[in-house]
Steps between C-alpha positions, in 0.01 A plus 500: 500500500650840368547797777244679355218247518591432866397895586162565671268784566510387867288847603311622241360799703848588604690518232221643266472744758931551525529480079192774499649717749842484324366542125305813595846615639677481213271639287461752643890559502478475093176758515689726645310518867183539354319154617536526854268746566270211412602304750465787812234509672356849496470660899167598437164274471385602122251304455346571148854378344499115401825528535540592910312194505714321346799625671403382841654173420762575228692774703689208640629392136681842492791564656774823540811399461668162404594467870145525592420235265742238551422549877194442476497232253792292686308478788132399309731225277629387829231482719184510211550123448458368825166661523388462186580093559349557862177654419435480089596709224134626504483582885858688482384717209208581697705581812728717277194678365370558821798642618545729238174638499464538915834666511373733194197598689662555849829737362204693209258570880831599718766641253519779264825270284371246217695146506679269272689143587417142612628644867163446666463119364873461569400510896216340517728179361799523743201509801310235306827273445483455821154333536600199271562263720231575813222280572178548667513834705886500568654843520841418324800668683673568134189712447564691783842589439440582166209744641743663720796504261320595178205692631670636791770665275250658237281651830817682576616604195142618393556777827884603322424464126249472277214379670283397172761237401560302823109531533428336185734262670313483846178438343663291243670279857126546672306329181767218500457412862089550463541198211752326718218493781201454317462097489322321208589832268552275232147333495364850548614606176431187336176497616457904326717393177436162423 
């Protein structure tokens, strides 16, 4: 059997998600900057555009800087696998979604900045990670120092910095450990998409 043939799409949200993310990137390095506005989410509710709509969810295929990309997509190819394997490709994509969209509505009702990056669903994986292997209604200790690591860090840095990116991190960290906790999520979502 050739190399090639021996490849597998192990995670096909992940890495659709990663190869999206990175495509968008580089076009919009060849369009001269002009795409990523696309991929921002606006700081102000509009709703008569289709687009805002829209851009609730794709913000987090947009992304700064190539540092702010490969950050972000390191950690999703690292950890996005596990989960996907964990929970389904279909209940990770709606965990991403969610994600997106909750941390879009929180920073457009308490911030006056717009948003762009996978930050948000970045966090809500490393706190998530950590719920693989629990059972029942165990409270794993790698969850909670991850929460006080991770989290901790981003509540203090959100009181020095810039306090819209470490809180699209916090609530990012606070949806992960909300799916982490939830049991039977999986036949929850099955049960709304069949």
């Amino acid at each position: 059997m050739s190399f090639f043939k021996r490849i597998k799409y192990n995670s096909p949200v992940i890495l659709s998600f990663s190869l999206l993310a990175t495509t968008i990137f580089i076009f919009d390095i060849l369009l001269g900057g002009h795409l990523m506005p696309y991929f921002t989410l606006s700081p102000h509710f509009n709703f008569s555009s289709i687009w805002w709509y829209f851009s609730l969810f794709t913000y987090t295929l947009g992304h700064v800087s190539l540092a702010h990309l490969f950050g972000n997509i390191s950690f999703i190819l690292l950890l996005g696998p596990i989960l996907e394997e964990k929970y389904g490709s279909k209940t990770i994509l709606l965990m991403m979604a969610f994600t997106a969209f909750f941390t879009a509505i929180i920073n457009n009702l308490l911030f006056n900045t717009g948003i762009i990056g996978a930050s948000g669903i970045v966090f809500m994986m490393i706190i998530l990670v950590s719920f693989v292997n629990t059972k029942g209604s165990d409270i794993p200790l790698t969850f909670i120092f991850v929460l006080i690591l991770y989290l901790g860090k981003e509540v203090f840095n959100a009181f020095e910095n810039d306090s819209t990116s470490q809180f699209a991190h916090i609530i990012g960290g606070v949806v992960g450990a909300v799916f982490g906790f939830t049991p039977y999520i999986k036949k929850k979502i099955n049960r709304i998409i069949p």
